[in-house]
N, C-alpha and C positions, 0 to 999 in steps of 0.2 A: 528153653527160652520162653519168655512169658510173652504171650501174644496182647495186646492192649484191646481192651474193649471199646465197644463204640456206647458212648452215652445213650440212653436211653430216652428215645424224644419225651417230652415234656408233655403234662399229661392233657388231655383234649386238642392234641395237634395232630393229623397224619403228617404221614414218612411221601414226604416227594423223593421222584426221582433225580437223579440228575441229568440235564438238558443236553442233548448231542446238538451239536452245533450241525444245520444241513447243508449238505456240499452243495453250493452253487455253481450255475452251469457257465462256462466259460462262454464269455459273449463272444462271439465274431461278428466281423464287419455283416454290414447287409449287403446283402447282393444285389450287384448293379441290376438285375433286371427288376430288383422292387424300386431302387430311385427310377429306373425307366417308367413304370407303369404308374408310379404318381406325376412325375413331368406330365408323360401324355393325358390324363385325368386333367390335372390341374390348367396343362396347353386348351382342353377343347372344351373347357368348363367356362373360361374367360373370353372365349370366342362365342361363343354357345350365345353369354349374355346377350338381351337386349338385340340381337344379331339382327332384324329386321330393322330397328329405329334405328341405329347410333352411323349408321353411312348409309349415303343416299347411293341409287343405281349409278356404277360407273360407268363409262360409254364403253367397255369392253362385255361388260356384264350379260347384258340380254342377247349381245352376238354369242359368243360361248354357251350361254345356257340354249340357243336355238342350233345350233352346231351339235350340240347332247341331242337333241331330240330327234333332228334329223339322224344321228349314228343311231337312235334307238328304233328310230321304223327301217335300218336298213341303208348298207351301200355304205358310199364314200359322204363324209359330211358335207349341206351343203347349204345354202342361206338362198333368201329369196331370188339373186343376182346369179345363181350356179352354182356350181361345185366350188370348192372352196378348198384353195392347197396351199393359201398364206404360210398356214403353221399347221406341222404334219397333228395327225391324229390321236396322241396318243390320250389327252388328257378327254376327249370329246369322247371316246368310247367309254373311259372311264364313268363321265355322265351319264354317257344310255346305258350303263350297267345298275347306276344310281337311279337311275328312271324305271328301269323295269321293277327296282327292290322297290319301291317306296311309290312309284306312281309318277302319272305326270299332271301337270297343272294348267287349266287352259288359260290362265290370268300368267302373264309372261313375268310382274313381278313376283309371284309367288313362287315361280317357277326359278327365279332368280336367287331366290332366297332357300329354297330347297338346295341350288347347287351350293349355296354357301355353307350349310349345314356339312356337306360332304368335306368341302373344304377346309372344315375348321377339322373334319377327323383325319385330312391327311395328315394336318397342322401336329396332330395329336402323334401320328404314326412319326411324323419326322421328328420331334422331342425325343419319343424314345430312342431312336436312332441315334441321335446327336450324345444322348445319356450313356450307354453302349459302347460309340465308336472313342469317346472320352475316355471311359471307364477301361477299353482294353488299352489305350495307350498309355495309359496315365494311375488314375484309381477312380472308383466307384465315387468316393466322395466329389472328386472334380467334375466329373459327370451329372452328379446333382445337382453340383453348383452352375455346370453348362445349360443343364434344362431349366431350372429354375429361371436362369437370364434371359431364355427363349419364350418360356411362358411369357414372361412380363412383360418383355420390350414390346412399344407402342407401336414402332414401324413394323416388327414381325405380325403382331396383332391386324394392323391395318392392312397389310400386306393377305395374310389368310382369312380375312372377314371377306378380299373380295374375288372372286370367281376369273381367274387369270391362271395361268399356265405354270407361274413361277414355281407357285407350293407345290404340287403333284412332281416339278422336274426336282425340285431337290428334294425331295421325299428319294427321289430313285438314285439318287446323285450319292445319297449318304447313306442308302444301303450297300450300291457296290465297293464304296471306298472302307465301310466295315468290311465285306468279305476280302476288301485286298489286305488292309490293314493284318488282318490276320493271319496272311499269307505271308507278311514280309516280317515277323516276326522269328526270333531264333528256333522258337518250338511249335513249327505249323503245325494245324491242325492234320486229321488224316483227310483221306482222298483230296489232296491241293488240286488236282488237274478239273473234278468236277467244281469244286469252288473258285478256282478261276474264269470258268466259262458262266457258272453262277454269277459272280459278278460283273461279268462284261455283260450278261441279260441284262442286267439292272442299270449299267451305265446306257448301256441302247434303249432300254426304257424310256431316260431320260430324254435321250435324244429324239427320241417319236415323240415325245411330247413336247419339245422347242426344238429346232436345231441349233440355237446359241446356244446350247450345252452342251456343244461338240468342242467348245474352247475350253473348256473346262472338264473333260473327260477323255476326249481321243488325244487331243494337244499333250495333258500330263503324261498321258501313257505312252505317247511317240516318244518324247523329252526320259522316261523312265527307260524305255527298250534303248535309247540311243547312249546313256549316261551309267545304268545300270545299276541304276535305285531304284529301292523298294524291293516289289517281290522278287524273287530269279526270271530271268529272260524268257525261258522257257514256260513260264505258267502265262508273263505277261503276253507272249506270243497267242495262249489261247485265249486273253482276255480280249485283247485289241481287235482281232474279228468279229468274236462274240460280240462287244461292242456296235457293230457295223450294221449287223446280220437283222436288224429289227428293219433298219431304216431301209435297206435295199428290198427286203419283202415285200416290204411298203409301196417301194418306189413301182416293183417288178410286178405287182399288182395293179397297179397304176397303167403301165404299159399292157398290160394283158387285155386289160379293158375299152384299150381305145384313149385314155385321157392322158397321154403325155405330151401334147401341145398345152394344153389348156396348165398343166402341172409345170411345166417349165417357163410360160409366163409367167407364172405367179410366181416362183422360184427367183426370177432373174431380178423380178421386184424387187422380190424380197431381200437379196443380196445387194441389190443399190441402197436401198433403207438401209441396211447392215452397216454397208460402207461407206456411208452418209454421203454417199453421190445424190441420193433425192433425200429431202431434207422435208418429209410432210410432216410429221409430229416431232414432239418430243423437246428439250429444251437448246436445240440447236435449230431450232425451225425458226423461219423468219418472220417476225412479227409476235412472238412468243415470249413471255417471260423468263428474266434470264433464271438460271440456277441459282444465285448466289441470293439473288434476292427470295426466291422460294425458300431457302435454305436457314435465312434470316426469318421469314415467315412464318417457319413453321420448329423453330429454335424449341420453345418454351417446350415442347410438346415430345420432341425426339430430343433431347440433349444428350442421355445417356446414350442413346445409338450412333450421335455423331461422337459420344467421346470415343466410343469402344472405336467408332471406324478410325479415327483419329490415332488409335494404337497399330493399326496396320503395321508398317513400318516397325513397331519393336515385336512384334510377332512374329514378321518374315525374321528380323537378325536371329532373333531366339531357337525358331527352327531351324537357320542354315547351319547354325553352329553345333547343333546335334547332328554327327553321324550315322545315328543308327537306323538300318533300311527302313524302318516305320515313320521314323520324323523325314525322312526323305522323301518319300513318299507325299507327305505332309506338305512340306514343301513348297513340292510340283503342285499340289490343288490348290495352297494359297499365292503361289505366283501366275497361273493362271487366270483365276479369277482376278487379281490386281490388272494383269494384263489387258481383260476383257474389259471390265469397268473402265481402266486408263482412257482405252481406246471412242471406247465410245464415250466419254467425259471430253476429250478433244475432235473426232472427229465424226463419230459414225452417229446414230441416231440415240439419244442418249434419253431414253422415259427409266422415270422415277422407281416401278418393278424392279429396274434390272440390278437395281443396288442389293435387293436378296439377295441375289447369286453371290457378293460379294460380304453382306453382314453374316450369313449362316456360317462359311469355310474360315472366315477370321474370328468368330465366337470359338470354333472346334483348336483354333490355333493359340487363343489365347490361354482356356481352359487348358490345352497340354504343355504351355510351356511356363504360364507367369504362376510364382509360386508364394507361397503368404510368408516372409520374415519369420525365422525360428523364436521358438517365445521366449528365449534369453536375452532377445531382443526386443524389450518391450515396447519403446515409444515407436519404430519404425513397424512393430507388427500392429502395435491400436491403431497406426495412420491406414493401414493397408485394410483391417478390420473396416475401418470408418468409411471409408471409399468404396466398400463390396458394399457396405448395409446401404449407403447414398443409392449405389447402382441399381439394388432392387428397390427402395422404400421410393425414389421421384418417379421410374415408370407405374407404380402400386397406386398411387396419388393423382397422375395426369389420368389414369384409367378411371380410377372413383369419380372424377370430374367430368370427364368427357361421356365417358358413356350410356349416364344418363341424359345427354342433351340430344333431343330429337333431331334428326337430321333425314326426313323423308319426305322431303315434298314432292318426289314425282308417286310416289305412291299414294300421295293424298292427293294432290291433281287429278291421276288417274280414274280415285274413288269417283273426284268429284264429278269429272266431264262423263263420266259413264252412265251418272245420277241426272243430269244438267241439263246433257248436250248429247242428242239424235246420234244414233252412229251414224257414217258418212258424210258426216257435216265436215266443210273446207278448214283449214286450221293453217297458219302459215307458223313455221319455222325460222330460226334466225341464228341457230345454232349447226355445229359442222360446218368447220373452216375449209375444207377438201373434202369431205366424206360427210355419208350420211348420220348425223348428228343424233345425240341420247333420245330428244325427247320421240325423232323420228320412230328410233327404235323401238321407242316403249309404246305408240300409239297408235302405229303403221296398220295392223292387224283392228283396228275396228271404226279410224279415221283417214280421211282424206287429208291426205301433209305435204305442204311443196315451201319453197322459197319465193311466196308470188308477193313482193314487194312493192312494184309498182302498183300505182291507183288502176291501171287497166288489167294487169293480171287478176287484179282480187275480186274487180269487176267479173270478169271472164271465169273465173274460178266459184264464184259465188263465197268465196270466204268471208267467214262470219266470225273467226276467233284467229288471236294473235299469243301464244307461247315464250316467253323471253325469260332465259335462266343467266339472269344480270351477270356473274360472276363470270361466267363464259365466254359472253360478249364482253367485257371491262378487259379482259386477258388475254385479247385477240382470240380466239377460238373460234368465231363466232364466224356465220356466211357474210354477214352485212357488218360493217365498222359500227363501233358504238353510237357515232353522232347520226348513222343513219338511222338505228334503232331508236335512240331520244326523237326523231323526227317522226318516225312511226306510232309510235307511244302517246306523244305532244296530243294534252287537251283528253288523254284517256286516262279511267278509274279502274284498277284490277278490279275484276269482280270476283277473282279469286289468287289468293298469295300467300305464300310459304317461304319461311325466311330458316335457312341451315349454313352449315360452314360449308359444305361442298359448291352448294349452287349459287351461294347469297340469298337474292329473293327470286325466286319463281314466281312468275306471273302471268294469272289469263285474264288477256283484253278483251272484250267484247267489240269488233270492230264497228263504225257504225257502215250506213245503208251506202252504195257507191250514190253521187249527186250528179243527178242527170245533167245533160248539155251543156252548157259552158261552164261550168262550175267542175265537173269530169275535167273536164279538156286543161283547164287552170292547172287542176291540183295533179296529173299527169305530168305537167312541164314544170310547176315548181314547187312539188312535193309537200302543199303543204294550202290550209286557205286561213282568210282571215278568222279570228276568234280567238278565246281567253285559251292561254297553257298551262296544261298542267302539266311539270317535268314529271319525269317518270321516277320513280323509287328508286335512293342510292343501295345497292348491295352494300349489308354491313359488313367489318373483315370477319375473315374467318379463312380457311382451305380454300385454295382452290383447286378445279378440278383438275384434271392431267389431261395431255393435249389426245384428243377423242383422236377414234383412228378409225 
C-alpha cells in the first residue's frame, strides 16, 4: 500500500504546528461567602459616606454613646441621672469595647460619630449574614440579590447611620437563625447539640441588647418546641435556655450587687411603654404626629421599603405553604415579627426603629420564596426583571441626592457656642416634651440649660441665649407649645442658624438684658411688651425628627 506524501511547504514559509485547543476549566457557581463579603463591603462603604454630615444628632444618640463610655470606665452603665436599666446592656459594652480599640472623644459629637462608625460595621456584619442565611435556604445568587437590597434601602441606611440598639440586635438575631436554619435542614451539620446552644448564645445576645427581641426569638422558638417545626425538639430544647442564660446573668448580677429595686423600676416602666399603658413617645403619644402622615412625608424617599413592606403578607402565604423544617422555621420569624410590629402599630409604643425588626425578617422571606418567571416566559420574566432593576436603581438615586445635603446643625452650633459663648453661660431650652431634650444632651457637659421661660426665671437664671430646633417644636416635641416659643422669639434675630431636614432651622437667640421695675413686672404677667415683631423663622419641610425619649 502506497502511503501519500505530504506536500512539501512552499518555499520561504515554515511548517507551523497545529493548535491544541486548551481545556477550559469548568466554571462553578461563586460561593456565598464571596457574595457575603462584597454585600458587607459594599453595606459599610455607603454608610461609611459623608456619615458625619448627611444626619444630624438623634435624641437617642449622645444617650447611648455616654452609656458606652460609662461601660468602658467600668460597672453597670450609667447616665448622669444613675444607673440606667431602660435597656439591658448588651449593645453599650459593645461601645466600651469600641472605645477602648479606637479611643474615646471628649467632644460628645465626635464621640457620636465614632459610635456610628461601629454601627455602620455591624450594618456590614449583618449583610453578610442575611447573604448566608439566604444562600443556605435558597442559593447564593438569591443571597446577593438579598444583600444587595440591604445595602441600598434608604430606611436600613438611615436606620444603621444612627447609634440605636436595633442594628447590633439583628445582627445577633440573624446569626442565630443561620445556625438554626442549619439544624433543621435534612443533612445537619456535625456536632448539632453544640450548634444549637451556639445559636441560642446569639439569640440571648440579642436579647441583652433590647428585650423586644424576645418576641421575635424566645416566642418563635416556644411556637417551634410547641408545633414541632424547624429543628428536632431536642436540640430546640437546648436552644431555648441557651437563649435565656445571657439575660438572667445579667439580671443575677444585678441582684448580687444590691441594684434590683432600682432594675425593676425601670423594668416595670419599661413594660407600660411596651404595652402602651404610658404613651410618652412614639406615634401613639398624644400631641404627636400621626404615622400616616409621617409616612406620606417621607413617601419619595423610602418608597421601595414601603413596597417591599407592602409584600408582607405574600411572603408569610409563600412560606406557609412550604413544609419543609427550614421554611417553617422561617415562618415562625416572620410571623412574629408581623406580630410585634401589629402590636405596637395599634397599641403599644410604636417609634419608627422598630419597623427594622420587621423590614430585615421579610427581605430574608422574600429572597427565599419570590422566584424570577422561567425565560420561556418572556414578557412576565422582563416585567419581573424591570421591577428588581426599579428596586435597586430608586434607593441608588434617593442616596446620590440625599447624601450629599448637609444636615448638621447641632454640630455647627456646637462649634459655634464653644467659639462665641463663655462656658457656663445660662441657655434656655424648648425642646424635650417629657424628658430631657437633644440639644440638652449635647450641651449639658460645658453649659448651663434649663427650661426657664418665664421673664423671672431668666432673670433669676441670668440667661443670655435662647436654642429652638423649629421642627421639634412645630411636631409637638417640644416643652413649650409653638405659639409660646413664636412669643419667646417675637422681635429677635438668630445670631446663629442652620437649616437641615431633621431639625428644620436651628436657632441661637441672643436674649436681650431682663428690664428692671415695671417693665419686669409687665412682661412677667403678659409675656410680652410693646415694640416692632419680628416672627421667628418658618422651618422649611423636610424629616422630622422622632419623638425624643
Amino acid at each position: 500500500m502506497t502511503v501519500p506524501r505530504t506536500a512539501p511547504a512552499p518555499a520561504g514559509t515554515a511548517r507551523t504546528r497545529p493548535r491544541t485547543a486548551r481545556p477550559r476549566l469548568p466554571r462553578g457557581p461563586v460561593p456565598a461567602a464571596v457574595y457575603a463579603a462584597l454585600a458587607a463591603l459594599l453595606t459599610v462603604t455607603l454608610r461609611l459616606v459623608e456619615i458625619g454630615r448627611a444626619g444630624d444628632v438623634f435624641i437617642d444618640e449622645p444617650i447611648y454613646r455616654r452609656l458606652g463610655e460609662s461601660a468602658a470606665a467600668g460597672g453597670f452603665p450609667r447616665t448622669g441621672e444613675g444607673l440606667f436599666f431602660l435597656h439591658p446592656p448588651g449593645d453599650f459594652y459593645l461601645q466600651a469595647g469600641w472605645i477602648k480599640l479606637v479611643g474615646d472623644h471628649a467632644d460628645i459629637i465626635a464621640g457620636v460619630h465614632s459610635s456610628r462608625v461601629l454601627n455602620s460595621l455591624l450594618a456590614g456584619v449583618t449583610a453578610a449574614l442575611l447573604v448566608l442565611l439566604v444562600a443556605r435556604v435558597r442559593s447564593p445568587r438569591a443571597g446577593a440579590l438579598a444583600g444587595l437590597v440591604f445595602a441600598l434601602d434608604q430606611f436600613c441606611i438611615r436606620q444603621n447611620d444612627r447609634v440605636l440598639l436595633e442594628t447590633a440586635t439583628m445582627m445577633w438575631i440573624l446569626a442565630g437563625y443561620l445556625v438554626l436554619v442549619g439544624l433543621a435542614r435534612p443533612d445537619p451539620p456535625g456536632r448539632p447539640r453544640a450548634r444549637a446552644l451556639l445559636a441560642g448564645l446569639f439569640l440571648g445576645l440579642a436579647v441583652l441588647t433590647k428585650d423586644h427581641a424576645t418576641l421575635i426569638t424566645v416566642l418563635p422558638l416556644l411556637a417551634a418546641l410547641a408545633l414541632g417545626w424547624g429543628p428536632p425538639r431536642r436540640l430546640l430544647a437546648l436552644t431555648l435556655p441557651m437563649t435565656l442564660l445571657p439575660y438572667a446573668v445579667y439580671v443575677g448580677l444585678i441582684a448580687g450587687f444590691g441594684h434590683f429595686g432600682v432594675f425593676w423600676d425601670a423594668k416595670t416602666s419599661g413594660v407600660r411603654r411596651l404595652l402602651g399603658m404610658v404613651q410618652e413617645t412614639g406615634f401613639n403619644a398624644a400631641g404627636t404626629p400621626s404615622l400616616s402622615g409621617r409616612l406620606l412625608d417621607e413617601f419619595p424617599a423610602y418608597a421601595v421599603t414601603y413596597l417591599l413592606l407592602a409584600l408582607t403578607p405574600v411572603a408569610l402565604v409563600l412560606l406557609w405553604r412550604r413544609k419543609e423544617p427550614v421554611y417553617r422555621l422561617l415562618t415562625l420569624f416572620q410571623v412574629s415579627a408581623v406580630v410585634t410590629l401589629g402590636y405596637a402599630l395599634t397599641l403599644g409604643t410604636l417609634e419608627e426603629q422598630a419597623l427594622y425588626l420587621l423590614v430585615v425578617p421579610n427581605l430574608v422571606a422574600l429572597a427565599v420564596t419570590v422566584h424570577l418567571p422561567s425565560r420561556h416566559r418572556r414578557v412576565p420574566r422582563a416585567l419581573a426583571v424591570g421591577a428588581l432593576v426599579a428596586v435597586l436603581a430608586v434607593p441608588a438615586a434617593v442616596y446620590a441626592q440625599n447624601r450629599w445635603t448637609p444636615d448638621d446643625g447641632f454640630q455647627r452650633l456646637r462649634a459655634y457656642l464653644l467659639t462665641h459663648v463663655p462656658a457656663g453661660t445660662a441657655v434656655v431650652t424648648v425642646d424635650g416634651q417629657r424628658t430631657r431634650g437633644v440639644t440638652e444632651w449635647i450641651l449639658d457637659d460645658t453649659y448651663r440649660l434649663g427650661h426657664w421661660v418665664t421673664p423671672g426665671e431668666r432673670a433669676a437664671e441670668g440667661a443670655d441665649y435662647l436654642i429652638v430646633p423649629w421642627r421639634v417644636v412645630d411636631q409637638g416635641y417640644g416643652s413649650s407649645t409653638p405659639a409660646e416659643v413664636r412669643r419667646l422669639t417675637d422681635g429677635l434675630t438668630p445670631v446663629a442658624a442652620s437649616h437641615g431636614p431633621m431639625y428644620g432651622t436651628l436657632a441661637l437667640y441672643r436674649l436681650p438684658s431682663p428690664l428692671p421695675g415695671p417693665d419686669l413686672a409687665r412682661l412677667a404677667v403678659t409675656g410680652s411688651t410693646d415694640g416692632p415683631v419680628l416672627p421667628a423663622p418658618e422651618p422649611p419641610r423636610g424629616e422630622a425628627p422622632d419623638a425624643p425619649r
